[in-house]
MMTF fields as JSON, N, C-alpha, C and O atoms, coordinates in Angstrom:
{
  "mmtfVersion": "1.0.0",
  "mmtfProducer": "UNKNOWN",
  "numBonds": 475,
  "numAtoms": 476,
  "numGroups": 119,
  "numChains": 1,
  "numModels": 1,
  "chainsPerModel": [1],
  "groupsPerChain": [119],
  "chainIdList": ["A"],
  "bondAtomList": [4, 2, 8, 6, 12, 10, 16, 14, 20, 18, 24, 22, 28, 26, 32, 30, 36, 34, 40, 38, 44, 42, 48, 46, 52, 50, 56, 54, 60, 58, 64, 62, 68, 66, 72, 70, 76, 74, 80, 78, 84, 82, 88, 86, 92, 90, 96, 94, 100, 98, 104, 102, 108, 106, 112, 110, 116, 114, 120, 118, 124, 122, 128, 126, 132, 130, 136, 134, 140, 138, 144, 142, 148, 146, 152, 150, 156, 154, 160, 158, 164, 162, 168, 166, 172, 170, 176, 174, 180, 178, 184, 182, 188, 186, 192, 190, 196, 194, 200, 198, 204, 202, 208, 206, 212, 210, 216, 214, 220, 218, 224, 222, 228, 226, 232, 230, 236, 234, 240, 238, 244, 242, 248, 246, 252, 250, 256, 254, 260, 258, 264, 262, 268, 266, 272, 270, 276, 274, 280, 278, 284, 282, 288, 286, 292, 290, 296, 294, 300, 298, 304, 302, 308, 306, 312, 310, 316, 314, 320, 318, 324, 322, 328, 326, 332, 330, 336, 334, 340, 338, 344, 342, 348, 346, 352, 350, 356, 354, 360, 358, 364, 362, 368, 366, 372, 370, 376, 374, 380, 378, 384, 382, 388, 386, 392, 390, 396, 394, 400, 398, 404, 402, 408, 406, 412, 410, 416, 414, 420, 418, 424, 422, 428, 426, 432, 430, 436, 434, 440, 438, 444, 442, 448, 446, 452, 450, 456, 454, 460, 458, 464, 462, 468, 466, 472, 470],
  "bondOrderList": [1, 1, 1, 1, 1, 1, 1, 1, 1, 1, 1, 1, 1, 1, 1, 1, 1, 1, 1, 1, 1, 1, 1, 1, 1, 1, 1, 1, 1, 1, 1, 1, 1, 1, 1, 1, 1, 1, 1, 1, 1, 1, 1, 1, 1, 1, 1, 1, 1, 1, 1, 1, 1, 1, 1, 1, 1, 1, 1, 1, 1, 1, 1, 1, 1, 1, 1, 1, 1, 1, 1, 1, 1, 1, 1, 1, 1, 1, 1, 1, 1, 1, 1, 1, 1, 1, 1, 1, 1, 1, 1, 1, 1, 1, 1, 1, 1, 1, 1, 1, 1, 1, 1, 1, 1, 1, 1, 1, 1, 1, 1, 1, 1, 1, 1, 1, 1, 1],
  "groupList": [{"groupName": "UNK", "atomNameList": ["N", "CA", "C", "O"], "elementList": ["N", "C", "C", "O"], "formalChargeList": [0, 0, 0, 0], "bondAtomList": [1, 0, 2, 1, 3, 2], "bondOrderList": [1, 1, 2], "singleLetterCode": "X", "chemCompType": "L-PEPTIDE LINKING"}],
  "groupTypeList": [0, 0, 0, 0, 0, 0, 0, 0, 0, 0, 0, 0, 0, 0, 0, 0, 0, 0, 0, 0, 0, 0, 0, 0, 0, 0, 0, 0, 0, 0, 0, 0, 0, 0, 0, 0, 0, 0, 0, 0, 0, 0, 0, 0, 0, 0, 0, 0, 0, 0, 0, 0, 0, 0, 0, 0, 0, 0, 0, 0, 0, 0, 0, 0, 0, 0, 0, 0, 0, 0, 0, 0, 0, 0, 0, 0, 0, 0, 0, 0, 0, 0, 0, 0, 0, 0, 0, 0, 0, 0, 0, 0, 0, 0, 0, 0, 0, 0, 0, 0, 0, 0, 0, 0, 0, 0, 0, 0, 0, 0, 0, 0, 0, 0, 0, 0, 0, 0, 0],
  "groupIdList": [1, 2, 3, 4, 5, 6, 7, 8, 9, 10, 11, 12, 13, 14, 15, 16, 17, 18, 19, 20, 21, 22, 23, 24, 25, 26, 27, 28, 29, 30, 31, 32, 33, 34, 35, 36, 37, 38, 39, 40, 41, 42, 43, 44, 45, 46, 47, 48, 49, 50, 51, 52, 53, 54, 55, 56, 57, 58, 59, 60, 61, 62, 63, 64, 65, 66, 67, 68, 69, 70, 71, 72, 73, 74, 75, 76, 77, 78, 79, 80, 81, 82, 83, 84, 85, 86, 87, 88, 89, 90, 91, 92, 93, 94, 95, 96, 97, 98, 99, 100, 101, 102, 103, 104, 105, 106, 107, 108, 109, 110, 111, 112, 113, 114, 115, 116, 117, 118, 119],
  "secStructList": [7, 7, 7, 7, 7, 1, 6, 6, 7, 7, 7, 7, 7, 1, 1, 1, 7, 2, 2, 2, 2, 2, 2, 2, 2, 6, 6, 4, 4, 4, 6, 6, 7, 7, 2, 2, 2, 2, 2, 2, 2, 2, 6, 6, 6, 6, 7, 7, 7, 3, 3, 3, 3, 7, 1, 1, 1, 7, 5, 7, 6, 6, 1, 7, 4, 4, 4, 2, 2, 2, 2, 2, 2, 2, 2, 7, 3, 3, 3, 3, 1, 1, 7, 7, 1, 7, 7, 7, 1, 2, 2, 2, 2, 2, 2, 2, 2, 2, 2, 2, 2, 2, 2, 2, 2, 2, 2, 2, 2, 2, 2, 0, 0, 0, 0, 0, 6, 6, 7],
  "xCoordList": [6.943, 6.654, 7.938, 8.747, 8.061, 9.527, 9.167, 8.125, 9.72, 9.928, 10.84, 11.6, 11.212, 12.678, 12.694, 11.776, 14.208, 14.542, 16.001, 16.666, 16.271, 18.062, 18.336, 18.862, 17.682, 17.887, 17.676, 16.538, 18.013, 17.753, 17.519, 16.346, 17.987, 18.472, 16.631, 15.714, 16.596, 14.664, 15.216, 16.147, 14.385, 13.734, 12.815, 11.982, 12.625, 11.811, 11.54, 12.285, 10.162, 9.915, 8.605, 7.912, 8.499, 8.145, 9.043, 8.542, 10.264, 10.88, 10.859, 10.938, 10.739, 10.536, 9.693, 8.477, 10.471, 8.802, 8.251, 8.697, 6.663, 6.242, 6.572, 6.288, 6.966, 8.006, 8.646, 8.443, 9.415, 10.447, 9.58, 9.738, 8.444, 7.796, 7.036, 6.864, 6.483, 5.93, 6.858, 6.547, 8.091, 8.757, 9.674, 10.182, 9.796, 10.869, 9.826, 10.197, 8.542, 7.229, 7.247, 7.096, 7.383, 6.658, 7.434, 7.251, 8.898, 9.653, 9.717, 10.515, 9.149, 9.359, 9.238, 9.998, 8.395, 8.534, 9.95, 10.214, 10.482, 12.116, 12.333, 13.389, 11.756, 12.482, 12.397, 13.3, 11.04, 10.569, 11.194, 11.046, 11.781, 12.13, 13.404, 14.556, 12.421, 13.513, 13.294, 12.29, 14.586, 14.276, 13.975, 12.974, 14.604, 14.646, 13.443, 12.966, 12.894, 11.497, 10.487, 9.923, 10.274, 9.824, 8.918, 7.825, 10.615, 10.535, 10.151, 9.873, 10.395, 9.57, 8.253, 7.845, 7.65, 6.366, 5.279, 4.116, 6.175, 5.63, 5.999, 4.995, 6.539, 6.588, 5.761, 5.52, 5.229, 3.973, 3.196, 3.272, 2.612, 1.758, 1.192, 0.024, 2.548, 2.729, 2.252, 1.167, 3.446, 3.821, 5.187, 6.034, 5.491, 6.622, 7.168, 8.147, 6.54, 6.91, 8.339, 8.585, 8.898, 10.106, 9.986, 9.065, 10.709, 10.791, 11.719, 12.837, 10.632, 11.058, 11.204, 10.438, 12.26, 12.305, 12.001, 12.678, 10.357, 9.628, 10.315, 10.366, 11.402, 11.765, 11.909, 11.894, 12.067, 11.839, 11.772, 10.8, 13.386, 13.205, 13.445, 14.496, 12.109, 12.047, 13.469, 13.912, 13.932, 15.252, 14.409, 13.218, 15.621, 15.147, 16.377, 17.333, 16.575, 18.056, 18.078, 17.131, 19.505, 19.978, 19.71, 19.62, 19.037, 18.996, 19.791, 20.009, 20.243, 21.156, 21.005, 21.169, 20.834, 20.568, 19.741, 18.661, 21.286, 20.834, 19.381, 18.612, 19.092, 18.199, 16.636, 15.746, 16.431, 15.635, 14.513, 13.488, 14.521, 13.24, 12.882, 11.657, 13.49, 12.905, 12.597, 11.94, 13.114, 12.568, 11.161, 10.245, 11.134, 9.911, 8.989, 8.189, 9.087, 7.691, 7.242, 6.095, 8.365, 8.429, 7.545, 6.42, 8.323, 8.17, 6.798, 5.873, 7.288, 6.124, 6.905, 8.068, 6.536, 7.171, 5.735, 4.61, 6.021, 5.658, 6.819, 8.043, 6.163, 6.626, 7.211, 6.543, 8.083, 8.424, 7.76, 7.748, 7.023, 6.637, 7.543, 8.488, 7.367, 8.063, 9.499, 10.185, 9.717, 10.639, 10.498, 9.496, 11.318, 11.614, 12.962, 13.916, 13.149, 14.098, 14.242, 15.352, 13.283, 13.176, 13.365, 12.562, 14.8, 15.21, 15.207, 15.526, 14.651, 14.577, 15.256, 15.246, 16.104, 16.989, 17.992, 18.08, 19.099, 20.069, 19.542, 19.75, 18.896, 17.891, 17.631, 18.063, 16.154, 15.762, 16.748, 16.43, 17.952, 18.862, 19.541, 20.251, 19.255, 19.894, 18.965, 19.384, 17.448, 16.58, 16.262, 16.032, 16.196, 16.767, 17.365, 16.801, 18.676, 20.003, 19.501, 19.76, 18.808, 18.547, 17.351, 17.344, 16.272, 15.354, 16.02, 15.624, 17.11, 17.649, 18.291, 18.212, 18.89, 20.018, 18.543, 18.587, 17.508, 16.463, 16.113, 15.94, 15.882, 15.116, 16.205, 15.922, 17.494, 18.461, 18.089, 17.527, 18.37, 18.287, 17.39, 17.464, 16.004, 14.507, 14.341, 13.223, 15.452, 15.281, 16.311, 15.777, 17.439, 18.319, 17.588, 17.357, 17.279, 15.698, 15.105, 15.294, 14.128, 12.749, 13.451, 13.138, 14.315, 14.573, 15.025, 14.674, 15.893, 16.18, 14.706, 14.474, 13.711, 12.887, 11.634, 10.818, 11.666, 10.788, 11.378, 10.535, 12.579, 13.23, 12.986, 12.383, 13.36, 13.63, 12.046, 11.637, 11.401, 9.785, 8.833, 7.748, 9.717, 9.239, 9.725, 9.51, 10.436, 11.262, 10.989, 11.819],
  "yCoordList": [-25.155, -26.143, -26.441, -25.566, -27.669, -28.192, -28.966, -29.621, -28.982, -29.491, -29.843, -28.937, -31.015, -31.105, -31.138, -31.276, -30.945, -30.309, -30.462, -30.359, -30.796, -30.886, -32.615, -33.019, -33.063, -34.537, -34.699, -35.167, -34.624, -34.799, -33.979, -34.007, -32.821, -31.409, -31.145, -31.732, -30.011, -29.989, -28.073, -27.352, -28.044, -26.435, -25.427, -25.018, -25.046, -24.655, -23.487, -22.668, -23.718, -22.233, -21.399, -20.466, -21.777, -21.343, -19.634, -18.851, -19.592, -19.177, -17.491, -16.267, -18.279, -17.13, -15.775, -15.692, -14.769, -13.651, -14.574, -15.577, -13.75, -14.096, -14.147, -15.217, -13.525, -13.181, -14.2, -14.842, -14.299, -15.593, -16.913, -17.597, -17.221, -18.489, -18.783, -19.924, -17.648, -17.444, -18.35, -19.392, -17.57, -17.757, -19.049, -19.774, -19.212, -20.898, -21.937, -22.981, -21.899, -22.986, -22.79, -23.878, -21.745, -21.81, -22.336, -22.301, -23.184, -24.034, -25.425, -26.121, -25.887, -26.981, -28.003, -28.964, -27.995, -29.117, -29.403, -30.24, -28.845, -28.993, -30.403, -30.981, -30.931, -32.1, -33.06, -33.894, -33.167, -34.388, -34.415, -35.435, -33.295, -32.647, -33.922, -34.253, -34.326, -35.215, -34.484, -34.513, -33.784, -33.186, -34.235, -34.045, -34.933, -36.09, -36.927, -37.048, -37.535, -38.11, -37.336, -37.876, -35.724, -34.84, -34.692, -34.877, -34.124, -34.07, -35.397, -35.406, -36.502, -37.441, -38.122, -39.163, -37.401, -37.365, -36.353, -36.543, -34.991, -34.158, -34.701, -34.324, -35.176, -35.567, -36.795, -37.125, -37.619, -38.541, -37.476, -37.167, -36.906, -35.996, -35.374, -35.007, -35.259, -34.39, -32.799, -32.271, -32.176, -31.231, -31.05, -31.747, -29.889, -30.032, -28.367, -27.777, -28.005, -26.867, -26.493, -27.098, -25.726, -25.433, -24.694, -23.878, -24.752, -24.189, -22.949, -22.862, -21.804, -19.854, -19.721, -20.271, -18.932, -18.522, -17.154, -16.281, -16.858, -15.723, -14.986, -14.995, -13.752, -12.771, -11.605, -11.699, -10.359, -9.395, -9.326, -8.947, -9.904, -11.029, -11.8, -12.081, -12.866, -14.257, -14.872, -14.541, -15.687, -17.121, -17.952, -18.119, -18.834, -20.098, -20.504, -20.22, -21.269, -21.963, -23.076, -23.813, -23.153, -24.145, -24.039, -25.123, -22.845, -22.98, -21.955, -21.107, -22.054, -21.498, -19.832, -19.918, -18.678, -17.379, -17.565, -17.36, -18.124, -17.433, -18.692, -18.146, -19.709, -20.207, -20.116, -20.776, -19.316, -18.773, -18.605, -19.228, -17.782, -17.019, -18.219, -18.331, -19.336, -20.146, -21.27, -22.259, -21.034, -22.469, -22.353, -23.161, -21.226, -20.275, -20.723, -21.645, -20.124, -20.413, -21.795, -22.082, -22.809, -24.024, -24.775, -25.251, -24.773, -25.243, -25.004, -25.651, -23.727, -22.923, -22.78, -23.183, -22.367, -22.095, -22.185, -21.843, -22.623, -22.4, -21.783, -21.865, -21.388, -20.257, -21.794, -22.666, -21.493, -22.55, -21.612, -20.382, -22.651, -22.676, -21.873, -22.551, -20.903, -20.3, -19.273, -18.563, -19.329, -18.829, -17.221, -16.793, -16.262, -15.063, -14.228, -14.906, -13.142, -12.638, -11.707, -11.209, -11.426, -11.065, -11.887, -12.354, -12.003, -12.777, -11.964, -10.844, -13.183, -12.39, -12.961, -12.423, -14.211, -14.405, -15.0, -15.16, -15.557, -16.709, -17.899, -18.461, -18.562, -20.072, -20.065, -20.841, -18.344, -18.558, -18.623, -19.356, -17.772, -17.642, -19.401, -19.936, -19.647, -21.424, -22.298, -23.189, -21.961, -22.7, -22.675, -23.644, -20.875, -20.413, -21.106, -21.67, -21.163, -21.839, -23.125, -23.667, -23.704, -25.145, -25.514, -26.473, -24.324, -24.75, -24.179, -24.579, -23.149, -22.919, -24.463, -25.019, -24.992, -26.211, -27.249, -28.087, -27.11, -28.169, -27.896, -28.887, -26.539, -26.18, -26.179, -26.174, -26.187, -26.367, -27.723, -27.766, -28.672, -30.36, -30.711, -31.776, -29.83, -29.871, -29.177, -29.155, -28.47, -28.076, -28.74, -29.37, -28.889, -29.957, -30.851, -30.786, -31.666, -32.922, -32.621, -32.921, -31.79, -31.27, -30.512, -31.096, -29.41, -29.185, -30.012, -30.01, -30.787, -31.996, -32.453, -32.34, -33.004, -33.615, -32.707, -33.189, -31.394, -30.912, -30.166, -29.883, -29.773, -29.791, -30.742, -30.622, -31.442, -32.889, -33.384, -33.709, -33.297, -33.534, -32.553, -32.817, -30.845, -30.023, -30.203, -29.604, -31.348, -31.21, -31.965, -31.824],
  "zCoordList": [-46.67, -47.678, -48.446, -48.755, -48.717, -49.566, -50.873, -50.82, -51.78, -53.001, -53.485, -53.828, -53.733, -54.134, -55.649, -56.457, -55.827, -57.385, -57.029, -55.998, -58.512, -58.627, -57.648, -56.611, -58.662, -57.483, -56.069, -56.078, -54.862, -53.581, -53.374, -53.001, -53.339, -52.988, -52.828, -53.403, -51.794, -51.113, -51.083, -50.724, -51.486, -51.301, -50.327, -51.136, -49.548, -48.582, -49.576, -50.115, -49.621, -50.539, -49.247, -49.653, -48.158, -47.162, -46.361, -45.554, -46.918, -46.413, -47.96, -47.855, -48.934, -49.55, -49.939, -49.766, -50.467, -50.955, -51.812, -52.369, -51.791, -52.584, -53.869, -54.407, -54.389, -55.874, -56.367, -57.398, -55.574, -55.657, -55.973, -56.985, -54.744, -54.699, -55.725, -56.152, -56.227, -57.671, -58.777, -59.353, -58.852, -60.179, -59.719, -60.575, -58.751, -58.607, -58.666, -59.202, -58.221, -58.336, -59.88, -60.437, -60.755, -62.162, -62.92, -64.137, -62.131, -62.483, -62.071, -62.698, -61.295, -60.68, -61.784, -61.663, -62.893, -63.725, -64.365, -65.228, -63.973, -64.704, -63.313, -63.568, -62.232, -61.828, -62.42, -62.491, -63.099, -63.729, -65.603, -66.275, -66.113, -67.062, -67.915, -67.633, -69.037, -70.183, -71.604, -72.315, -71.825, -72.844, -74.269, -74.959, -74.47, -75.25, -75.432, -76.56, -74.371, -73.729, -74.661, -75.613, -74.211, -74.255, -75.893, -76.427, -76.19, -77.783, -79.176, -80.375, -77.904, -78.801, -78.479, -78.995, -77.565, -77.238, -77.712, -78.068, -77.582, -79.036, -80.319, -80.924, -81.008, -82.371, -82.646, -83.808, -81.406, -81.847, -82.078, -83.268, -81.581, -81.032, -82.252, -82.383, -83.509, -84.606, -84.07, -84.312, -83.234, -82.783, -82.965, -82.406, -83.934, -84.186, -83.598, -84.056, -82.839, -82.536, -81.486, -80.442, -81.871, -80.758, -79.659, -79.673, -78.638, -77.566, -77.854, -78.361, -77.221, -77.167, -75.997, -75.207, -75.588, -74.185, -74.136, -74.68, -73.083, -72.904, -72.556, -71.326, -73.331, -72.565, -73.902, -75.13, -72.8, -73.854, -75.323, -75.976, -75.965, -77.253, -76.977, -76.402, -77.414, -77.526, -78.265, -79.365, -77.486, -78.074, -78.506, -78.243, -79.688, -79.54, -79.157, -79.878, -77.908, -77.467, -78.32, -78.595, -78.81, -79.99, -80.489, -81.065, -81.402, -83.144, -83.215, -82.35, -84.315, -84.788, -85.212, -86.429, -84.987, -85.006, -86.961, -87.515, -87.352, -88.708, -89.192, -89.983, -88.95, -89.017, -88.493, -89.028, -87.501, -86.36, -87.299, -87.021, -88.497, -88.908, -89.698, -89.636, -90.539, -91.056, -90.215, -90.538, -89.144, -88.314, -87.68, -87.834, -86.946, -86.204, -87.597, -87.439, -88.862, -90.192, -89.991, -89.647, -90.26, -90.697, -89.395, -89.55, -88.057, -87.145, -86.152, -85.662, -86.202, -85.355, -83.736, -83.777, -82.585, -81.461, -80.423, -80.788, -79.327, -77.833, -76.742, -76.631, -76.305, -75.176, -73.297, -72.741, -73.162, -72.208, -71.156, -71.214, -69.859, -69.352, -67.902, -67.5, -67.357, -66.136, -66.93, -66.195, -68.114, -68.773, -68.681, -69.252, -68.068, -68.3, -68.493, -68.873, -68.336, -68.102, -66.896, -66.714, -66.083, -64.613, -63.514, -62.707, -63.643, -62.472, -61.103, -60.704, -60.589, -58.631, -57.825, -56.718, -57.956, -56.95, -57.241, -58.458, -56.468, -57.636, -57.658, -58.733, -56.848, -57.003, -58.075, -58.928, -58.367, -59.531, -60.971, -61.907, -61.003, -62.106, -62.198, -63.049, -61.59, -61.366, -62.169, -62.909, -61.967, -62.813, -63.959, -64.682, -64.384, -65.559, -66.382, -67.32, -66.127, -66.606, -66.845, -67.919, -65.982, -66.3, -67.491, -68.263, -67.346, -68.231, -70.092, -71.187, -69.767, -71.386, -71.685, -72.781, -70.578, -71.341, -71.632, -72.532, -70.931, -71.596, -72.776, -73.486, -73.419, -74.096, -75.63, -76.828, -74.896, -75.746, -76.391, -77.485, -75.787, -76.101, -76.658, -77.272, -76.659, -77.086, -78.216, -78.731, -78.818, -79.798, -80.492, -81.405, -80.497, -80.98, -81.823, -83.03, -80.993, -81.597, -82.682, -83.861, -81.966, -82.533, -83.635, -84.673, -83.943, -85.523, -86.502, -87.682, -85.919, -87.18, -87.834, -89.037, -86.834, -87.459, -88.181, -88.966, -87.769, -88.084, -89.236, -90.087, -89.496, -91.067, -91.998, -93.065, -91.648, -92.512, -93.017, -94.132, -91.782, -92.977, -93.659, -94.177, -93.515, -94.403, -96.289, -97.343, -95.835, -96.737, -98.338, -99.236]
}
């Protein structure tokens, strides 16, 4: 079975463990993935929550460390979708990488505005 991801580029996830096929499928929405789009589709929504990346301690990519505990109150957080820290292959460490730089851009956004109207 193939899926493509990363623009053209096709995946045979036929070929993988199960493990793997698990955690690179629990990424695939990163092809269709606009962080920008995204974050202003949650803010109709009036969802102002940020993106955490599920791993032992939870991140928030792009906020700023020392801001974290008042943004998390203010904002609130969801858990990104396929996000861990048990990486099983380099594919998967590739998607990884890709869903922090989304989640980066998605929080970028989403804290400005969700500061600014606590305000």
């Amino acid at each position: 079975m193939l899926f493509g991801l990363f623009g053209c580029q096709e995946i045979d996830i036929s070929q993988m463990s199960p493990e793997e096929r698990e955690a690179v499928t629990s990424l695939a929405w990163l092809k269709n993935a606009d962080a920008t789009k995204d974050a202003d589709t949650a803010i109709k929504r009036g969802d102002h929550r940020l993106i955490a990346m599920a791993t032992r301690s939870p991140t928030l990519p792009g906020v700023p460390v020392e801001s974290s505990s008042k943004a998390k109150s203010v904002c609130g957080i969801r858990y990104l979708e396929g996000s861990t820290d048990a990486v099983v292959s380099d594919l998967h460490l590739k998607l990884l990488q890709e869903a922090q730089k989304y989640a980066e851009q998605f929080n970028h956004i989403m804290l400005k505005r969700c500061m600014n109207r606590s305000k």
